[in-house]
C-alpha positions in Angstrom: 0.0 0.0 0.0 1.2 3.2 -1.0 0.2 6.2 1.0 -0.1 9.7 -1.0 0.6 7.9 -4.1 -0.9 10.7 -6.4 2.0 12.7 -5.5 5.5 13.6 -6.7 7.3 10.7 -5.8 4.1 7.9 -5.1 3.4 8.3 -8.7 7.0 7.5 -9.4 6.8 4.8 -6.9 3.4 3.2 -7.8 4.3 2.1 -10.9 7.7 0.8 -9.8 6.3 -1.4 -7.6 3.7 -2.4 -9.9 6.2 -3.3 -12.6 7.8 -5.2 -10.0 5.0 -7.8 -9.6 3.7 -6.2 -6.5 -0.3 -6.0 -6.1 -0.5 -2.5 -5.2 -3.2 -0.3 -3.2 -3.0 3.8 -4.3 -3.9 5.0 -1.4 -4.9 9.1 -1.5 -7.4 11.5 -0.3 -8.7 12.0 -4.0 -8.5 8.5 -4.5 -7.6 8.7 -7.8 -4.8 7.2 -10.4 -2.0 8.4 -12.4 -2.4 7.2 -16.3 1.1 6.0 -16.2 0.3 3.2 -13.6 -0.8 -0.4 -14.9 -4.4 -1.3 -14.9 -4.3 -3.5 -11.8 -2.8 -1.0 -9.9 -6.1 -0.4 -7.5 -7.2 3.0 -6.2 -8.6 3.8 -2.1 -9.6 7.3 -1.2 -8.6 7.8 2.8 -7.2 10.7 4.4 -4.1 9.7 6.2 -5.3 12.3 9.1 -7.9 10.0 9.7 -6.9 7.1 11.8 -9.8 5.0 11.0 -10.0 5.4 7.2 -6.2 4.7 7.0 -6.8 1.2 9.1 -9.5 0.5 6.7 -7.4 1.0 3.5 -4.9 -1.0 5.3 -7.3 -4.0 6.1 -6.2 -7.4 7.6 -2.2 -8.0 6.1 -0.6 -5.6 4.1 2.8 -6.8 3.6 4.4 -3.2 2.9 3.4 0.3 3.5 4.9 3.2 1.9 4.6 6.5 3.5 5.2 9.6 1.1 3.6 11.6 3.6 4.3 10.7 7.5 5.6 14.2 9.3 6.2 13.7 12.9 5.7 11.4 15.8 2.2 11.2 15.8 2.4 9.9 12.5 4.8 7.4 13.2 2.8 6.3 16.0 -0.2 5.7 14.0 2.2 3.8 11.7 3.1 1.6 15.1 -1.0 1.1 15.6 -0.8 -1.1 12.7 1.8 -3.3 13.2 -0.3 -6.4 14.0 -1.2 -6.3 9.8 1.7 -4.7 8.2 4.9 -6.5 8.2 7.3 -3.9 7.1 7.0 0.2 6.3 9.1 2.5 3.8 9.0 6.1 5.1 10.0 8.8 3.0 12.1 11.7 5.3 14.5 14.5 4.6 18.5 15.4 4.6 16.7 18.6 6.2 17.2 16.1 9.7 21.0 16.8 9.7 22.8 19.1 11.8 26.8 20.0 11.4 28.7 19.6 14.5 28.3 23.0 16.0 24.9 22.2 15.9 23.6 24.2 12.9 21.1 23.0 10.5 18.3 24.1 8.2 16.3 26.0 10.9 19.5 28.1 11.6 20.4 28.8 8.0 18.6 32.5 8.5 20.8 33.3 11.4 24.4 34.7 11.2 27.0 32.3 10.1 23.9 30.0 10.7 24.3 27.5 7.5 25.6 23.9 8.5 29.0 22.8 7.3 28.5 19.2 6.6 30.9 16.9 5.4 31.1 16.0 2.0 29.7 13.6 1.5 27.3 13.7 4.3 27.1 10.0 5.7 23.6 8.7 7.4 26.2 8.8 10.6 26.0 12.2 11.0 23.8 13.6 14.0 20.7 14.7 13.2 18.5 18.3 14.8 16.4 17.6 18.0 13.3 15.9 17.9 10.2 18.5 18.0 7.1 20.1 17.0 8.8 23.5 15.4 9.5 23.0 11.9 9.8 20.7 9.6 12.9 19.3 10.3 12.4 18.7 13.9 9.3 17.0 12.9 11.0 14.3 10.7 13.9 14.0 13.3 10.7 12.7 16.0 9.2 10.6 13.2 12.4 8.8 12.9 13.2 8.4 16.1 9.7 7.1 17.0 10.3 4.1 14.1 14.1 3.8 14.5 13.3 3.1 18.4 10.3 0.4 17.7 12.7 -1.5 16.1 11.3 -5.4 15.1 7.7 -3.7 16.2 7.6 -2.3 12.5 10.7 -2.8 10.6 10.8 0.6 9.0 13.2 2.2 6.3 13.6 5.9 6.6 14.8 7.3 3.2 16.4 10.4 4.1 15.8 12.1 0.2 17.3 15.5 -1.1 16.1 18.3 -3.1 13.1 16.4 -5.1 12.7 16.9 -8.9 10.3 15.6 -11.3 7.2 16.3 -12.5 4.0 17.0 -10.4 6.5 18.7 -7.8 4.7 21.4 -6.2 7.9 23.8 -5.2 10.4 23.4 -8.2 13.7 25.0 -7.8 14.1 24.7 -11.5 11.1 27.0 -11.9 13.8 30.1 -11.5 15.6 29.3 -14.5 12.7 27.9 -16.4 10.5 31.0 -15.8 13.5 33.8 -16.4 14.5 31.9 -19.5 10.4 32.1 -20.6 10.7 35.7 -19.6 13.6 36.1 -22.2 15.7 36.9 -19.3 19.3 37.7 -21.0 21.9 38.2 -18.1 21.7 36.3 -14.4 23.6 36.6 -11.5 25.1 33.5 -9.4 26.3 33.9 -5.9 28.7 32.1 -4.4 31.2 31.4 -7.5 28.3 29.4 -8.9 29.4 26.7 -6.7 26.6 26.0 -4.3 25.6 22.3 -4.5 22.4 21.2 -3.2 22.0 17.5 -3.9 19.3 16.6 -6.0 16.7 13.2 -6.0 14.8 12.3 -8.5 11.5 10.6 -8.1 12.5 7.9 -10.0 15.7 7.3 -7.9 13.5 7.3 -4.7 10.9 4.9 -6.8 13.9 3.0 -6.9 15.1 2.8 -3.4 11.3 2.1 -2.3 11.3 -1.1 -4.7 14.6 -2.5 -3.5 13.8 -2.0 0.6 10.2 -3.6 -0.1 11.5 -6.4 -1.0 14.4 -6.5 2.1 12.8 -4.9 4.9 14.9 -3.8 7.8 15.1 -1.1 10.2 17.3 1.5 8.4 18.2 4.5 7.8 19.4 5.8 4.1 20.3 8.9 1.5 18.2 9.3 -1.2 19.6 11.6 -4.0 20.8 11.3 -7.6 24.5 9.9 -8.8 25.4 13.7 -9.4 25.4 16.8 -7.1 26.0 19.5 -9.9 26.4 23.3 -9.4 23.8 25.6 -9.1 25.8 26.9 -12.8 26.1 23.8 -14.2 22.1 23.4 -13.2 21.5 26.4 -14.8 23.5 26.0 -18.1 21.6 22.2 -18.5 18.1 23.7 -18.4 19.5 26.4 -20.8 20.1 23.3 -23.1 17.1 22.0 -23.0 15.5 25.6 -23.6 17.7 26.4 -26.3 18.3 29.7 -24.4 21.4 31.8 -24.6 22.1 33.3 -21.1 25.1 35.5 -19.7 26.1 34.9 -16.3 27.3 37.1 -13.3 29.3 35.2 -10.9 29.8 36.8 -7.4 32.2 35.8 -4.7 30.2 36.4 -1.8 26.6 35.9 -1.0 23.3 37.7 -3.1 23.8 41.7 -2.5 19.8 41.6 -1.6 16.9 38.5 -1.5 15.7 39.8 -4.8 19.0 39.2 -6.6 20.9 36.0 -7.5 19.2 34.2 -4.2 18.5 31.4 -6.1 16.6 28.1 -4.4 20.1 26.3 -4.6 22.4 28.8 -3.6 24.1 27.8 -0.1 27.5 28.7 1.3 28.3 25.5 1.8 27.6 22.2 -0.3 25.3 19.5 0.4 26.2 16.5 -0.4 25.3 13.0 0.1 26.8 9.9 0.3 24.8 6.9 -1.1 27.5 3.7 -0.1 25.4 3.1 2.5 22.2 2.4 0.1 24.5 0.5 -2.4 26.0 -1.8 0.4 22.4 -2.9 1.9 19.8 -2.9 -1.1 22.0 -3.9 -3.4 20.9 -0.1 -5.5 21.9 1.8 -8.0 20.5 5.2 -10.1 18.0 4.4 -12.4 18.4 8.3 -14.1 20.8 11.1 -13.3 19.9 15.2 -13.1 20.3 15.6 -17.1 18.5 12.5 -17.6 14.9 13.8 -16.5 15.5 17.3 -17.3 13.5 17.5 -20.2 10.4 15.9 -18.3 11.1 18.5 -15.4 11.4 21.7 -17.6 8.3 20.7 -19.8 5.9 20.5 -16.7 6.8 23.6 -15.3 6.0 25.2 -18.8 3.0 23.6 -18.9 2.0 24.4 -15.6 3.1 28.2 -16.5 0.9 28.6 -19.1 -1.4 31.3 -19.2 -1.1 31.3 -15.4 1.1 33.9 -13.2 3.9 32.2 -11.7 2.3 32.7 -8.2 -0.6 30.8 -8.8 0.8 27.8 -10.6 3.0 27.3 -7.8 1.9 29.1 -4.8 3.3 27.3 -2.0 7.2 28.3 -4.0 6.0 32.0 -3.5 5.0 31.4 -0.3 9.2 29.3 0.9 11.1 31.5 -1.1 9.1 35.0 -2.0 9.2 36.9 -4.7 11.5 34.8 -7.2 11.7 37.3 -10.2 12.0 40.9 -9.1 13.3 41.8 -12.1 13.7 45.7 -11.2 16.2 45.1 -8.2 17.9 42.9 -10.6 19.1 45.0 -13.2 19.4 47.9 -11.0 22.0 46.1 -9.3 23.4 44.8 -12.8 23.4 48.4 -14.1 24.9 50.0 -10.9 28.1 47.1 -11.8 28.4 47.9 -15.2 27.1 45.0 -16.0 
């Protein structure tokens, strides 16, 4: 059973597990199918909010769940409740758990010198934010802890997955290069020497991972990002490929001169990057697709979800994580006050 399969990655990981020989349960609050699935995949409208309409979906022996959309340890409790009838669960979490060893994380990345350093690559080994109810992070830190600490209750893998890409994805970092190169956007400008890595998964490399620990479950904890951790540059130049678009690029040492200019959804200070030995060594995986690979599939979405529409309501919750995106006016004021 696959809960919130009708989004990004339970799309993606319906249909692997379907090709797979798996008889598969879509479980959403719509209750309704993706056209790319097989026709035996079956369909269950439940809100997973909804204790009792989850159990039902569930029914008497389900021999895997997979959760797209657990968020804290009330959900991995209600995971726990089920036990007696599932035999083994596949959790999808977040790098956003890990903190550097001065104790900086996500949640401090707004305060002064507040971005974790984490070393590359980052290993599952390394220690993880405080369990809580204050953001999202902390939340997936008690959802794991809550699974990892049942043990042999609910063998559970916790796929720890980067910054998501595909289709259907509801806040698209490539959206700022798609939309400025739609806009006929000439010139941009790249903070950080262009360098800033942010590691990217794709949905199928997650579709992947979910496959190969549904059929070895375990209590686990695992990466889930792409072969390749390119450069927010090197990001920007492949979707210019696949746009055929012709862009000149300002590079900057130091950090964006103001949130309207060159703060781009991958530039950080310091790289993230993942190490996926760990994945290799117990499921036996490897990629399926790297970042160039899907591109295409990415950058046509967000064109078609872009049509006709402003930016703001095609993808609202991205205006609402990362503000105004394309202030174009602060941008080349700042160009023309370089010379630029």
């Amino acid at each position: 059973m696959v809960v919130g399969a009708t989004g990004q990655i339970g799309r993606a990981a319906v249909g692997a597990l379907a090709r797979d020989g798996w008889e598969v349960t879509a479980v959403s609050r719509g209750g309704g199918r993706d056209e790319s699935w097989p026709a035996e995949v079956r369909t269950a409208r439940a809100d997973r909010a909804d204790d009792t309409a989850l159990a039902a979906a569930v029914g008497d022996d389900c021999e895997v769940l997979v959760d797209m959309v657990a968020y804290g340890p009330a959900h991995a409790r209600q995971l726990l409740s089920l036990s007696d009838r599932v035999g083994s669960a596949v959790v999808v979490s977040s790098v956003s758990v890990y903190e550097d060893d001065k104790g900086r994380n996500f949640d401090t990345q707004g305060e002064p010198d507040g971005f974790p350093e984490y070393p590359v690559p980052l290993t599952e080994d390394q220690r993880t934010v405080t369990p809580g109810d204050t953001s999202y992070s902390t939340r997936k830190a008690g959802l794991e802890r809550e699974l990892l600490e049942a043990g042999e209750q609910l063998p559970a893998t916790l796929l720890r997955a980067g910054a998501i890409h595909g289709p259907h994805c509801r806040t698209p970092r490539e959206l700022y290069f798609v939309k400025r190169n739609l806009d006929g956007r000439s010139r941009r400008v790249l903070p950080f020497g262009g360098r800033s890595r942010f590691h990217p998964a794709s949905v199928h490399n997650i579709a992947e991972l979910i496959r190969l620990a549904a059929a070895r479950p375990g209590t686990r904890v695992l990466n889930a990002v792409d072969p390749d951790a390119p450069t927010v540059a090197e990001i920007a130049a492949a979707i210019d490929a696949v746009m055929g678009a012709d862009t000149e690029t300002i590079v900057l040492d130091g950090p964006p001169p103001s949130p309207a200019v060159g703060d781009t959804p991958w530039s950080v200070p310091a790289p993230v990057v993942c190490d996926m030995s760990a994945a290799e060594r117990e499921l036996g995986y490897r990629a399926v697709v790297r970042y160039a690979d899907r591109l295409p599939e990415t950058v046509a979405w967000i064109e078609a979800q872009l049509a006709g529409r402003d930016w703001r309501e095609a993808y609202p919750r991205m205006f609402e994580t990362y503000g105004d995106l394309f202030d174009y006016a602060a941008e080349d004021a700042y160009l023309d006050s370089l010379g630029a």
